[in-house]
KEZA-704209 format. One record per atom (N, C-alpha, C, O): x, y negated, z negated; atom name. Coordinates in steps of 0.001 Angstrom, whole numbers, plus 500000, padded with zeros to 6 digits. Layout:
N
- X,Y,Z,at
- X,Y,Z,CA
...
END
This chain:
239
- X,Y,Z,at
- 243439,178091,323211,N
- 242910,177118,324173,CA
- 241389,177083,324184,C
- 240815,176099,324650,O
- 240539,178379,323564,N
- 239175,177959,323362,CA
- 238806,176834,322450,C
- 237688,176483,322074,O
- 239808,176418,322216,N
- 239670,175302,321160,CA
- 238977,173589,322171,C
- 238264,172593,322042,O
- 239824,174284,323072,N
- 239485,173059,324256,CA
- 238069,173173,324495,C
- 237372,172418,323817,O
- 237633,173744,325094,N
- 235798,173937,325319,CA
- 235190,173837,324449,C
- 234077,173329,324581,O
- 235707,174339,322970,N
- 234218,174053,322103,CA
- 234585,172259,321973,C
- 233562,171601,322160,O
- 235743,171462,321713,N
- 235586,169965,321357,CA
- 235109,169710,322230,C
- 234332,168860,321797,O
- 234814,169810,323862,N
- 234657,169317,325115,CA
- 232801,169643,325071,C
- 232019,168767,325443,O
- 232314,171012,324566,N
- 231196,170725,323945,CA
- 230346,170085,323077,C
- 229146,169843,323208,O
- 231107,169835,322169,N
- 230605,168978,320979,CA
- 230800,167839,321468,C
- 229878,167070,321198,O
- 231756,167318,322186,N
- 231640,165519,322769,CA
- 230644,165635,323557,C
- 229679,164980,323163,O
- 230378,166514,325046,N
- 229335,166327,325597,CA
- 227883,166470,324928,C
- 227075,165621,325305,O
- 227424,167412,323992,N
- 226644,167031,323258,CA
- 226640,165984,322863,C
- 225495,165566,323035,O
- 227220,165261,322422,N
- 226976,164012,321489,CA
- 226851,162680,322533,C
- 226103,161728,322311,O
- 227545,162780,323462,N
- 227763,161776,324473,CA
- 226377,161973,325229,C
- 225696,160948,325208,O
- 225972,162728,325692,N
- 225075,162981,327035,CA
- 223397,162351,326434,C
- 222626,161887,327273,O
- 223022,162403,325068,N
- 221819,162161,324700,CA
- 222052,160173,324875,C
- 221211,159341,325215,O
- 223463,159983,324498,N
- 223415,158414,324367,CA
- 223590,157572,325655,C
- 223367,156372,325816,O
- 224197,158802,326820,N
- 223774,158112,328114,CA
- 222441,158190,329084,C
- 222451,157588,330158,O
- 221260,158977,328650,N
- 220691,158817,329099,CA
- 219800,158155,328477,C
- 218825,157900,329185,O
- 219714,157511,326700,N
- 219403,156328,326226,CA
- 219166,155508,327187,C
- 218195,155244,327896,O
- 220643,155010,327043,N
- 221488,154056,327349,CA
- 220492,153443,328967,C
- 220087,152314,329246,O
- 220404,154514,329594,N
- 220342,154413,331410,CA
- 218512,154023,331215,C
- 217862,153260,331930,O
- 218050,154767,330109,N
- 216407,154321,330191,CA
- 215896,152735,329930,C
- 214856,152173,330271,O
- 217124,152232,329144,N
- 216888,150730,329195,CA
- 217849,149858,330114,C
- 217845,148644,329912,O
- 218642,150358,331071,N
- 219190,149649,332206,CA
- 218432,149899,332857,C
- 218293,149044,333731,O
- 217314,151270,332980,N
- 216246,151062,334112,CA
- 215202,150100,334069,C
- 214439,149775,334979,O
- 215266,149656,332821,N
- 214023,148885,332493,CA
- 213836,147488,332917,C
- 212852,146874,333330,O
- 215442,147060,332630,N
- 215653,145337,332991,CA
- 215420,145308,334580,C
- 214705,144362,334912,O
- 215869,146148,335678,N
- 215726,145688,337057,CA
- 214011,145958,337265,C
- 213309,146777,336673,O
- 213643,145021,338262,N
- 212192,145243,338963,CA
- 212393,146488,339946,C
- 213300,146570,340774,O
- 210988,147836,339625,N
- 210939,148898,340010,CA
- 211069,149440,341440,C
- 210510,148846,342362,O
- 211559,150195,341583,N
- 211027,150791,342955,CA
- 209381,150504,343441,C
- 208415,150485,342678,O
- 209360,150270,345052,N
- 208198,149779,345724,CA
- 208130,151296,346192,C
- 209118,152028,346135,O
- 206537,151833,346793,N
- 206666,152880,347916,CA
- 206279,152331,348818,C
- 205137,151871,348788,O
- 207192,152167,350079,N
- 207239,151922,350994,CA
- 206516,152941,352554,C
- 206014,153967,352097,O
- 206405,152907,353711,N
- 207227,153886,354776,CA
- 207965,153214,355497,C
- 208127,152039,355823,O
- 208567,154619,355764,N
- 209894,154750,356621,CA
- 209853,155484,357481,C
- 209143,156479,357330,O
- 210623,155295,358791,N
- 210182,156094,359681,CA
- 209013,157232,359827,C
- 209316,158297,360364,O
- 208128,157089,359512,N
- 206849,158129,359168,CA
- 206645,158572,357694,C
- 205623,159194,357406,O
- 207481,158308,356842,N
- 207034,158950,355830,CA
- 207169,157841,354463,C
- 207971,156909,354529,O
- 206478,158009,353484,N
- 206556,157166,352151,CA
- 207701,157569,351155,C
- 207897,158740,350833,O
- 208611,156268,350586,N
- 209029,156915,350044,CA
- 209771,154966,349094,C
- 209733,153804,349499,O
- 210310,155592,347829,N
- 210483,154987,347169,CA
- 211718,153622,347336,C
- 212649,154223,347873,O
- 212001,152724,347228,N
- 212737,152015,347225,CA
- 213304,150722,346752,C
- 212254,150094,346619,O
- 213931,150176,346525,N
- 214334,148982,345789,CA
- 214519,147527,346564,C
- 215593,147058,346940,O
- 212930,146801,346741,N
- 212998,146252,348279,CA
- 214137,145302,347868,C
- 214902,145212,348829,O
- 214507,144652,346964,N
- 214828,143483,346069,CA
- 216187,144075,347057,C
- 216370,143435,348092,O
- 216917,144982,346850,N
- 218200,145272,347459,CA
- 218979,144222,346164,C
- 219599,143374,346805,O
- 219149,144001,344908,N
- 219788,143657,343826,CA
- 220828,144371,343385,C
- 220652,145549,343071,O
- 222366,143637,343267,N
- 223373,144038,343092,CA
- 222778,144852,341296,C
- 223375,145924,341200,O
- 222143,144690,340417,N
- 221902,145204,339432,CA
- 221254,146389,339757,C
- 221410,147354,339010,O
- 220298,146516,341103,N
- 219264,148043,341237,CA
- 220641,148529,342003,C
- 220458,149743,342095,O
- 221594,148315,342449,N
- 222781,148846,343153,CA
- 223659,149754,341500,C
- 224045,150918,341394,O
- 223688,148827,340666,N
- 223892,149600,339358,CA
- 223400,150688,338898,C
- 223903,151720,338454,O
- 222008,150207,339115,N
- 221580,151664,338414,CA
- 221330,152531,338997,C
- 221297,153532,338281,O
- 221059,152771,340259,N
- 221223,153797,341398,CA
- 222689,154249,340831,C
- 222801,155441,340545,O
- 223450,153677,340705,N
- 224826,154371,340823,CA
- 224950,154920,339533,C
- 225517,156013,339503,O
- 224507,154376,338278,N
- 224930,154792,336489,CA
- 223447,156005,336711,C
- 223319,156835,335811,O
- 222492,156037,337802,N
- 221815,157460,337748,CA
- 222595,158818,337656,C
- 222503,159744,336851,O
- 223558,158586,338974,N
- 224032,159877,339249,CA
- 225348,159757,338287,C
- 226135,160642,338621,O
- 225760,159130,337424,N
- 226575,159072,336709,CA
- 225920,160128,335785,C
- 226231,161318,335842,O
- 225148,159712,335073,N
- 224689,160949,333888,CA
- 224345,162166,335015,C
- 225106,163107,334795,O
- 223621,162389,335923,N
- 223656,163669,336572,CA
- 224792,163837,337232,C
- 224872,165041,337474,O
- 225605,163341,337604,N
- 227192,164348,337933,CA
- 227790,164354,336297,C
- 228449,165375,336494,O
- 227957,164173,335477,N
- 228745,164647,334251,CA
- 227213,166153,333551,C
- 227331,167030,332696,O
- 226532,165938,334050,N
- 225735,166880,333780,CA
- 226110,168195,334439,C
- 226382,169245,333856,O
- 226073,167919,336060,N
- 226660,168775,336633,CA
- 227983,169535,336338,C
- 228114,170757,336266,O
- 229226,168295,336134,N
- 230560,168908,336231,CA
- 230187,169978,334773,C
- 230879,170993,334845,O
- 229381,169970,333659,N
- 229655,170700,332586,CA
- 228892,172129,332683,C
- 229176,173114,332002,O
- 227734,172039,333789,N
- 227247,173135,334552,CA
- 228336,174321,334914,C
- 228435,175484,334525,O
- 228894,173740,335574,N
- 230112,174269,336593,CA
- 231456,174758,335852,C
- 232215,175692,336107,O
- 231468,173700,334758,N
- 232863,174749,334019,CA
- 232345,176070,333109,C
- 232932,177058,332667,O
- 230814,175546,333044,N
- 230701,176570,331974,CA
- 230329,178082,332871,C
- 230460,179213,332403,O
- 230024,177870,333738,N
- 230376,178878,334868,CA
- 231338,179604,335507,C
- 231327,180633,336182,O
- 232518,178518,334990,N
- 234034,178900,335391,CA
- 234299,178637,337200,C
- 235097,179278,337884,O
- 233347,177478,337709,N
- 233973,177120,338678,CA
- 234401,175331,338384,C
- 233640,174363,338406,O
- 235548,175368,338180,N
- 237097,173964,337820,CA
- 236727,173366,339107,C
- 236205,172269,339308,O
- 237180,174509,340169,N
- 237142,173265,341542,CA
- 236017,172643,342176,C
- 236123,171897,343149,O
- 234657,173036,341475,N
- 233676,172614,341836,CA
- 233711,171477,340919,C
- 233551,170394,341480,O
- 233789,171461,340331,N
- 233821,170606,338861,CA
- 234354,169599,338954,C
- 233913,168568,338447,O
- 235592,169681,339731,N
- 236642,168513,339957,CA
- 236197,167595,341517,C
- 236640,166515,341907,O
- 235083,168587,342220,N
- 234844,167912,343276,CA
- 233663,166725,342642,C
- 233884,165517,342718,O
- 232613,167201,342124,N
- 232034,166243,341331,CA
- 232568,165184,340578,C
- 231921,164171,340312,O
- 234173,165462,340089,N
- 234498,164488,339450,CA
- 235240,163399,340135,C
- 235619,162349,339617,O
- 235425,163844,341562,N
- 235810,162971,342539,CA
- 234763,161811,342629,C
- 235194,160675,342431,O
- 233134,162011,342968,N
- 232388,161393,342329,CA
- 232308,160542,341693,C
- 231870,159450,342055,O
- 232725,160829,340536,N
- 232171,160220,339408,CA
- 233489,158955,339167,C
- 233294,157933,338510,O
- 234744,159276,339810,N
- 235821,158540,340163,CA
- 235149,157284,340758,C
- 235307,156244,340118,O
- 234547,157243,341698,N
- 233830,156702,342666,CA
- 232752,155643,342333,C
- 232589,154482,342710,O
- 232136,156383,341568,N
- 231014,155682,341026,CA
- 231075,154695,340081,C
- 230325,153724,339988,O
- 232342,155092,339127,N
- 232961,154116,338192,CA
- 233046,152917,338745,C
- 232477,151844,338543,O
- 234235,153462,339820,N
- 234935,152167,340111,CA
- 233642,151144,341024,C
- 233874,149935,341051,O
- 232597,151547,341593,N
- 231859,150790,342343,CA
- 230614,150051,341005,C
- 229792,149198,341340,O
- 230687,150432,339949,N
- 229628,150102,339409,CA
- 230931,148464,338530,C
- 230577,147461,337910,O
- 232277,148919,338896,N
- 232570,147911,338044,CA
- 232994,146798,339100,C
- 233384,145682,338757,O
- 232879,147207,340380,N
- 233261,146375,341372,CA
- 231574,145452,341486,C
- 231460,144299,341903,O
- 230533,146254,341043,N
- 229098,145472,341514,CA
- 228798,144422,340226,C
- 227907,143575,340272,O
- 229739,144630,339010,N
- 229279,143949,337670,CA
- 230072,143006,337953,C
- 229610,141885,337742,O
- 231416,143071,338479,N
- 232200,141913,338515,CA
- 231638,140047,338269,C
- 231889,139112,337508,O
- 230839,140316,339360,N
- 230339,138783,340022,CA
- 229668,138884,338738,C
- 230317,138078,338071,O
- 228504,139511,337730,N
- 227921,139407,337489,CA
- 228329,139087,335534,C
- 227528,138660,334702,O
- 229919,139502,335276,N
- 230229,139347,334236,CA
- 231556,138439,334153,C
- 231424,137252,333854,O
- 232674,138905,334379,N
- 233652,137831,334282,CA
- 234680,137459,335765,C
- 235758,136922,335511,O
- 234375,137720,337175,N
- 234840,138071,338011,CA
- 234328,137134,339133,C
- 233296,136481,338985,O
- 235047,137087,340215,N
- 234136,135784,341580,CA
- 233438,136562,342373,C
- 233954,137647,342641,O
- 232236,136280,342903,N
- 231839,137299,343723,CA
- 232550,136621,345391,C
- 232659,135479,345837,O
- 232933,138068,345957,N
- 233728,137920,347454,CA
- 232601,138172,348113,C
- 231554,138402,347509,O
- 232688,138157,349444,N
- 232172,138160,350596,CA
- 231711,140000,350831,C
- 230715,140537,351316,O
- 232800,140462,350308,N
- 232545,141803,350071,CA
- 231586,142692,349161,C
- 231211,143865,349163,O
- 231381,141599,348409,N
- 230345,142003,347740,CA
- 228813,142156,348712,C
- 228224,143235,348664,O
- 228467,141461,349232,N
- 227590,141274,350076,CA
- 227643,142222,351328,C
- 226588,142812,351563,O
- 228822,142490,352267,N
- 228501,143685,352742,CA
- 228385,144988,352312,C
- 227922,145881,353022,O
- 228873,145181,350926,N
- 228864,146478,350402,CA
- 227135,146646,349730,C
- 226480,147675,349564,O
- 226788,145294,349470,N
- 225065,145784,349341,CA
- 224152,145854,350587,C
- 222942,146020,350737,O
- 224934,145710,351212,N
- 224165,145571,352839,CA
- 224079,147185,353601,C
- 223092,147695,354131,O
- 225074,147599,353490,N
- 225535,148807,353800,CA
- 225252,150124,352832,C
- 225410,151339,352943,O
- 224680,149093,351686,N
- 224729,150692,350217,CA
- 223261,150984,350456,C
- 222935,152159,350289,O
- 222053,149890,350917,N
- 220877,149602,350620,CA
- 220640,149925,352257,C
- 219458,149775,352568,O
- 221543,150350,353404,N
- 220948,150335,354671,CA
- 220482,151777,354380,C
- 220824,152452,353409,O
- 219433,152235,355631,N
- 218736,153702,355520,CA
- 219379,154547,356540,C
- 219721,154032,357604,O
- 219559,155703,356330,N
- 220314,156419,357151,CA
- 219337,156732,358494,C
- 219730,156436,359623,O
- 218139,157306,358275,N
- 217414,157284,359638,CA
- 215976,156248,359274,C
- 215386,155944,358237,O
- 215821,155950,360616,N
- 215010,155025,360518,CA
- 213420,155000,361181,C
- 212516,154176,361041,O
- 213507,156454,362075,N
- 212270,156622,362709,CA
- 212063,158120,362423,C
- 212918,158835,361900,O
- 210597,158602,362898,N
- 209917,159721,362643,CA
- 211359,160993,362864,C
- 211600,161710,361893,O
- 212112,161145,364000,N
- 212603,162179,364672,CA
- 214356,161491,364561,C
- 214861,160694,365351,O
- 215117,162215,363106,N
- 216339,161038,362762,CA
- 217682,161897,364138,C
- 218905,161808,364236,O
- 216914,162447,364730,N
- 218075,163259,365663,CA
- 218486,161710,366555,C
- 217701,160935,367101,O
- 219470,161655,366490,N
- 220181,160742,367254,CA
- 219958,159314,366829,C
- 220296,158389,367567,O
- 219388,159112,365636,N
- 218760,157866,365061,CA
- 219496,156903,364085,C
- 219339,155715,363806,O
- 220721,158273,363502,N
- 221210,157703,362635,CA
- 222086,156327,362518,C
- 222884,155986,363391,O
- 221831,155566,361300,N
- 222836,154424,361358,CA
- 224222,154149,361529,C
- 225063,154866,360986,O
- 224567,153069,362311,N
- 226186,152969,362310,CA
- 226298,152172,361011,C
- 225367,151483,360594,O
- 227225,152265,360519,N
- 227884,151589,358778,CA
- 228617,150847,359164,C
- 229099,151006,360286,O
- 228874,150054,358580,N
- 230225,149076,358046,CA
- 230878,149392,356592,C
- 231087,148363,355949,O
- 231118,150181,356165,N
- 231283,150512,354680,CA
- 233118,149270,354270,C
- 234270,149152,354686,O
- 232477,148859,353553,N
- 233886,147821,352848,CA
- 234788,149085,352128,C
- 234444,149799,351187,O
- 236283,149110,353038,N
- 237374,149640,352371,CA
- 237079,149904,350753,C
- 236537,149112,349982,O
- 237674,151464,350399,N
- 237897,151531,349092,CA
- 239145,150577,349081,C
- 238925,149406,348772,O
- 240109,150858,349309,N
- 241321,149860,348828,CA
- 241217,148660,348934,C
- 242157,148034,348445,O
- 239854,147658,349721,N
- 239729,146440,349146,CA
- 238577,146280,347596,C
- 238511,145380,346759,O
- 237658,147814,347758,N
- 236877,147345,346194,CA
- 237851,147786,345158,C
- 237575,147372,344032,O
- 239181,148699,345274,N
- 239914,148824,344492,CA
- 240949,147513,343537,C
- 241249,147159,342396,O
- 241180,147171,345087,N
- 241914,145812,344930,CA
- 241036,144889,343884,C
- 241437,144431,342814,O
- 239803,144747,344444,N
- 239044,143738,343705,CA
- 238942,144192,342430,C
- 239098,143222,341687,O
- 238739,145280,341748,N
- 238799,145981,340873,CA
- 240133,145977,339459,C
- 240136,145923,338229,O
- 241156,146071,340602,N
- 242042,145495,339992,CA
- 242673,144384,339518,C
- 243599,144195,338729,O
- 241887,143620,340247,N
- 242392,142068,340115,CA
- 241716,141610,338760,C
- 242238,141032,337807,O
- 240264,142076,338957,N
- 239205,141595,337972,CA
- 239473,141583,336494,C
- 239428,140630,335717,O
- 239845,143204,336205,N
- 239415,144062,334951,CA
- 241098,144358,334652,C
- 241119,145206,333760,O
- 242187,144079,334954,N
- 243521,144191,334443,CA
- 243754,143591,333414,C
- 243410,142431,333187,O
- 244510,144485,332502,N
- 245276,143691,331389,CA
- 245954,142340,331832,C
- 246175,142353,333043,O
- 246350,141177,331206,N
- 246905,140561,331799,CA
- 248578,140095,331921,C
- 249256,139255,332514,O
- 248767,141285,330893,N
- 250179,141628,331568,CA
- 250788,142560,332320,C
- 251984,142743,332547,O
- 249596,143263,332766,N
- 249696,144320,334142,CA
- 250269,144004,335321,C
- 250025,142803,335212,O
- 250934,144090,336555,N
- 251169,143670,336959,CA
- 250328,144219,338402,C
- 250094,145419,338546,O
- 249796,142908,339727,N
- 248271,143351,340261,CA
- 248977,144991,341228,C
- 248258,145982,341359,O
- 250238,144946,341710,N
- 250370,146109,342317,CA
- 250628,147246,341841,C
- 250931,148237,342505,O
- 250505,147166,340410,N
- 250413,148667,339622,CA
- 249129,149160,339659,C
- 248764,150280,340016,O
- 248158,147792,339072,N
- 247101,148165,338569,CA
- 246323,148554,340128,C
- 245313,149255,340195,O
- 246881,148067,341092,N
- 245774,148789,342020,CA
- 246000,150130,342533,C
- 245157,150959,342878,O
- 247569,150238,342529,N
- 247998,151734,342183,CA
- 247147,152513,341276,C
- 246303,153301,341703,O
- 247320,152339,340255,N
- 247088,153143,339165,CA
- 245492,153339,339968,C
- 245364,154553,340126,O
- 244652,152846,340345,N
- 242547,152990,340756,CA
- 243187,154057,341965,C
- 242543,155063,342262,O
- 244226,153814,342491,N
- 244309,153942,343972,CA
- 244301,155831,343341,C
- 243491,156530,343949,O
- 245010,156451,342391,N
- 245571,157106,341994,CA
- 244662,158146,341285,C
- 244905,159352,341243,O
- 243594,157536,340737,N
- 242771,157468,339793,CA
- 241564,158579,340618,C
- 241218,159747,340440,O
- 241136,157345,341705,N
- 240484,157720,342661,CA
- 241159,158746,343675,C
- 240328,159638,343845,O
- 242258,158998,344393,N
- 242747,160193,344869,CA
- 243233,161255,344363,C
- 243692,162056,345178,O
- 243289,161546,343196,N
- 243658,162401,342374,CA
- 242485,163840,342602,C
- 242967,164931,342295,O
- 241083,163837,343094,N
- 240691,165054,342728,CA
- 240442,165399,344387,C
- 239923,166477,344675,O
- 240825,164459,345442,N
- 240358,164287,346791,CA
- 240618,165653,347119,C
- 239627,166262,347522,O
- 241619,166257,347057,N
- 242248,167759,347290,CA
- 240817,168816,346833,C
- 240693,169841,347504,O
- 240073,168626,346032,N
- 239022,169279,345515,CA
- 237688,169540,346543,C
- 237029,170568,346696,O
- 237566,168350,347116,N
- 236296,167833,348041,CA
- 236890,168476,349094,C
- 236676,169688,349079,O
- 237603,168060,350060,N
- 238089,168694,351191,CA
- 238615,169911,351129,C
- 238834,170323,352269,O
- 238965,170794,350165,N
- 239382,172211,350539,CA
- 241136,171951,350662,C
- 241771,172292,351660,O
- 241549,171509,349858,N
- 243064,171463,350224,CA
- 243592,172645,349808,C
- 242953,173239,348939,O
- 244680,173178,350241,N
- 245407,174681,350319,CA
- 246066,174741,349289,C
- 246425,175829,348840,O
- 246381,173514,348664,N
- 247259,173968,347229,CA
- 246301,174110,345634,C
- 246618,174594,344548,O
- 244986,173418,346140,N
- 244169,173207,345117,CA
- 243361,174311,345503,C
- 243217,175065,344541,O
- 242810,174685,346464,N
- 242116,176446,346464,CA
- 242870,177307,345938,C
- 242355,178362,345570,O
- 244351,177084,345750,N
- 245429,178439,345509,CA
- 245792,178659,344354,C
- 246554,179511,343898,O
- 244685,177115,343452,N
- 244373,177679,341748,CA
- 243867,179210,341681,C
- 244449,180179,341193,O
- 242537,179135,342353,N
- 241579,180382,341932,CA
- 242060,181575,342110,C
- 241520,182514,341525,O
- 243155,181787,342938,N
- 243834,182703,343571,CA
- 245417,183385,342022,C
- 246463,182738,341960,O
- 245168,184803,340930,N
- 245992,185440,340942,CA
- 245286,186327,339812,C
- 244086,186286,340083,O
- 245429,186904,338969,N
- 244949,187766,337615,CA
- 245577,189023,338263,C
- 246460,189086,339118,O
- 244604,190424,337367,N
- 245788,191619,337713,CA
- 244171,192500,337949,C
- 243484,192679,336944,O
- 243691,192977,339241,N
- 244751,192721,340497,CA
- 244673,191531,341057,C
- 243561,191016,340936,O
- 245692,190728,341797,N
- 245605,190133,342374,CA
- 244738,189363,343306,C
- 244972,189806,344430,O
- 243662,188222,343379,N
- 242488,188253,344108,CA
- 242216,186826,343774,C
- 242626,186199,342798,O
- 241397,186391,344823,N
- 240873,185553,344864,CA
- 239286,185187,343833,C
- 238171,185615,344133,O
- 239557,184436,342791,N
- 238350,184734,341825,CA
- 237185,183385,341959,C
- 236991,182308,341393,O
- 236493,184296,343222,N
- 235255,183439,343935,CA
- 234298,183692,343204,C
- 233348,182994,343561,O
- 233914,184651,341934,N
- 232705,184580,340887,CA
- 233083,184099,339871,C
- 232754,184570,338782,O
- 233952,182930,340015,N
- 234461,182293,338555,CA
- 235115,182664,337922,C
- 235184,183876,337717,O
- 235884,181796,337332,N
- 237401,181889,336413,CA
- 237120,181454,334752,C
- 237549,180453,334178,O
- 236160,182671,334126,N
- 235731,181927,333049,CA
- 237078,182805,332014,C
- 237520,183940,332197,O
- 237403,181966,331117,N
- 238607,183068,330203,CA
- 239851,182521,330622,C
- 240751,182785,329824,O
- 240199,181856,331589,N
- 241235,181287,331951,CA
- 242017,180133,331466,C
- 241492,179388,330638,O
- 243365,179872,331943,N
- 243705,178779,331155,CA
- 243116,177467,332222,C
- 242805,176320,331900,O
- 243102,178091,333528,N
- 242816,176488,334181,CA
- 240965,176155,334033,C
- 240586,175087,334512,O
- 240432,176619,333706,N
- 239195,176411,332917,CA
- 239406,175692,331562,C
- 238633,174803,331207,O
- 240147,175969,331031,N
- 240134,175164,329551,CA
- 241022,174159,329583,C
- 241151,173285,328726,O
- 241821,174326,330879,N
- 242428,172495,330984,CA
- 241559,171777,331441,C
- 241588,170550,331346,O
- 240580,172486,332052,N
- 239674,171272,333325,CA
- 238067,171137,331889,C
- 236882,170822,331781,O
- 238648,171389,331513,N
- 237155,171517,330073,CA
- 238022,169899,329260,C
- 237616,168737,329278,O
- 239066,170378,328738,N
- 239800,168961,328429,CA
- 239552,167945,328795,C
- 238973,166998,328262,O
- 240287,168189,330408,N
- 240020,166755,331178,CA
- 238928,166140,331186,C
- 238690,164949,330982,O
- 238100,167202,331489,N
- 236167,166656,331310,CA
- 236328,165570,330371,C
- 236148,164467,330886,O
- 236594,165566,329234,N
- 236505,164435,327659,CA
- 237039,163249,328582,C
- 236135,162451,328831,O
- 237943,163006,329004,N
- 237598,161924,329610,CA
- 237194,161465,330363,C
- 237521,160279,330398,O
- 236345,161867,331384,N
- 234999,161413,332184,CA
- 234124,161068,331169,C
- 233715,159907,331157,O
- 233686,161986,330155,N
- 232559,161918,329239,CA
- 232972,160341,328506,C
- 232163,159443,328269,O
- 234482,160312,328233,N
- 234979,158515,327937,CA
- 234686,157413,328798,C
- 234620,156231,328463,O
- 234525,157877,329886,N
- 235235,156628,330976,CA
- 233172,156298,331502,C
- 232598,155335,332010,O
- 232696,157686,331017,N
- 230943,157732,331000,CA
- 230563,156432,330609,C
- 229979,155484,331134,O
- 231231,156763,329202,N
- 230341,155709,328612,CA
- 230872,154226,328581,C
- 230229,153305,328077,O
- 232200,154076,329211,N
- 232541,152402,329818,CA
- 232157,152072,330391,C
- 232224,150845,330463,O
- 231123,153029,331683,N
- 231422,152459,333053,CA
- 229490,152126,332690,C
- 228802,151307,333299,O
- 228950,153179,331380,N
- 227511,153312,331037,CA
- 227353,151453,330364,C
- 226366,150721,330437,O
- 228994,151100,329626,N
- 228465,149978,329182,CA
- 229238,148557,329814,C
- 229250,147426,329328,O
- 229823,149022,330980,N
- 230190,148180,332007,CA
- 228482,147740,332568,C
- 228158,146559,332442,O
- 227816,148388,332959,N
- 226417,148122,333625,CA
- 225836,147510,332410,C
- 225394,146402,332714,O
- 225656,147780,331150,N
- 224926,146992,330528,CA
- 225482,145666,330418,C
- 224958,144755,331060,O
- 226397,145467,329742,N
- 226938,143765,330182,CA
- 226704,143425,331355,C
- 226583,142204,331255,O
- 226485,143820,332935,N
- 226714,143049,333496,CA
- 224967,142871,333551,C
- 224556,141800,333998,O
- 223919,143936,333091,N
- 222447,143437,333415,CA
- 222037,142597,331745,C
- 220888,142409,331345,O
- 222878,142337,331254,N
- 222967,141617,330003,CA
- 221827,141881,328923,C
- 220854,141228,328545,O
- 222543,143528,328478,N
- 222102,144186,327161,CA
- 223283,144534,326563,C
- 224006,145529,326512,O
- 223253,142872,325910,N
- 224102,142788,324926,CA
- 224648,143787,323912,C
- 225761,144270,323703,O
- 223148,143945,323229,N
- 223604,144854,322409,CA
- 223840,146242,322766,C
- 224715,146998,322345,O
- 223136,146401,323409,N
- 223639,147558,324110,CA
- 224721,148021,324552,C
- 224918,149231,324660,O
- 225778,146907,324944,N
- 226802,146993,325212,CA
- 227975,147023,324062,C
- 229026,147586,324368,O
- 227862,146512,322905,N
- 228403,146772,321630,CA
- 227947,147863,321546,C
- 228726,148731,321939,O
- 226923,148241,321167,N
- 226792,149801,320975,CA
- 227670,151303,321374,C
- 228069,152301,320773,O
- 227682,150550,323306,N
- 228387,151674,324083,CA
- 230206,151692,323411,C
- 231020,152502,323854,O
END
């Protein structure tokens, strides 16, 4: 099974130099961050509030959470790994819900509160104790929906395919919250114990090294989902 980590190395090597290419010329097409202030202090921002600077805010932490999750296995913590990849679940699906309008898809009404709400500031004056914003955040299961409607095969049928995101996306949720059956991985060897300094040598380390390869796949769709929709063409053949 070490066989699993070294291919899962050699793809992330090879993958990770071409997404942060990739992200230096999606930064390039949107107009830059302004420095602004904010409640007392200066700080950077995207006054434009553009469903495309909504992209690349999001394909940022895309290359830094797959950076991260490969941190973390190689450390031998999986469930940290998988909480990040909850993440990166996340980020996919919102970067293909923000290209929609912008490539083959209608833009909804939802589109518009979800940039309203992505681009609002959490505190807004000097002292954020009691300051913070109320949200409106648009349902995952309606950007899922939209998601699914958009980007389906078209002999899919729409209540699988929103299954299948729905699925996609709850699959590592157990990771983030501390669920009792997914902590009770780290938990057995001889003696018996809870292995809170990492599980490196293990088999559930070299499954979750596997799985990684396809984040590092779905990296670079979601890396050339954003370029089509800020229309680098070639760039997008490339990805």
């Amino acid at each position: 099974m070490a066989a699993e980590i070294d291919a899962s190395r050699a793809m992330y090597d090879a993958v990770l130099p071409t997404l942060v290419s990739a992200f230096r010329q999606l930064e390039q097409t949107v107009a830059p961050p302004t420095l602004i202030s904010i409640g007392g202090r200066r700080a950077f921002r995207y006054v434009e509030k553009q469903p495309q600077q909504a992209i690349v805010l999001k394909l940022s932490r895309l290359v830094t959470g797959l950076q991260a999750v490969w941190t973390l296995l190689e450390r031998g913590l999986p469930q940290e790994a998988a909480a990040i990849q909850r993440i990166l679940d996340e980020i996919g699906s919102d970067v293909m819900f923000l290209a929609g309008p912008l490539t083959l898809g209608p833009k909804e009404a939802i589109h518009d509160a979800y940039l309203a709400d992505f681009f609002q500031e959490e505190f807004h004056v000097a002292d954020p104790v009691g300051s913070q914003q109320s949200r409106h955040r648009v349902p995952r299961k309606k950007i899922r929906a939209y998601v699914a409607r958009t980007y389906r095969a078209a002999d899919e049928p729409i209540d699988r395919a929103i299954a299948v995101a729905g699925f996609i996306e709850g699959a590592y949720s157990g990771y983030v919250h501390v669920a009792g059956a997914q902590a009770m991985d780290t938990y057995g060897g001889s003696p018996r114990r809870f292995h809170v300094e990492g599980m490196q040598g293990t088999s559930i380390v070299e499954e979750a090294a596997a799985d990684f390869r396809n984040y590092l796949f779905r990296g670079l769709t979601d890396m050339a989902c954003g370029a089509n929709a800020l229309g680098l063409d070639q760039l997008f053949r490339e990805l």
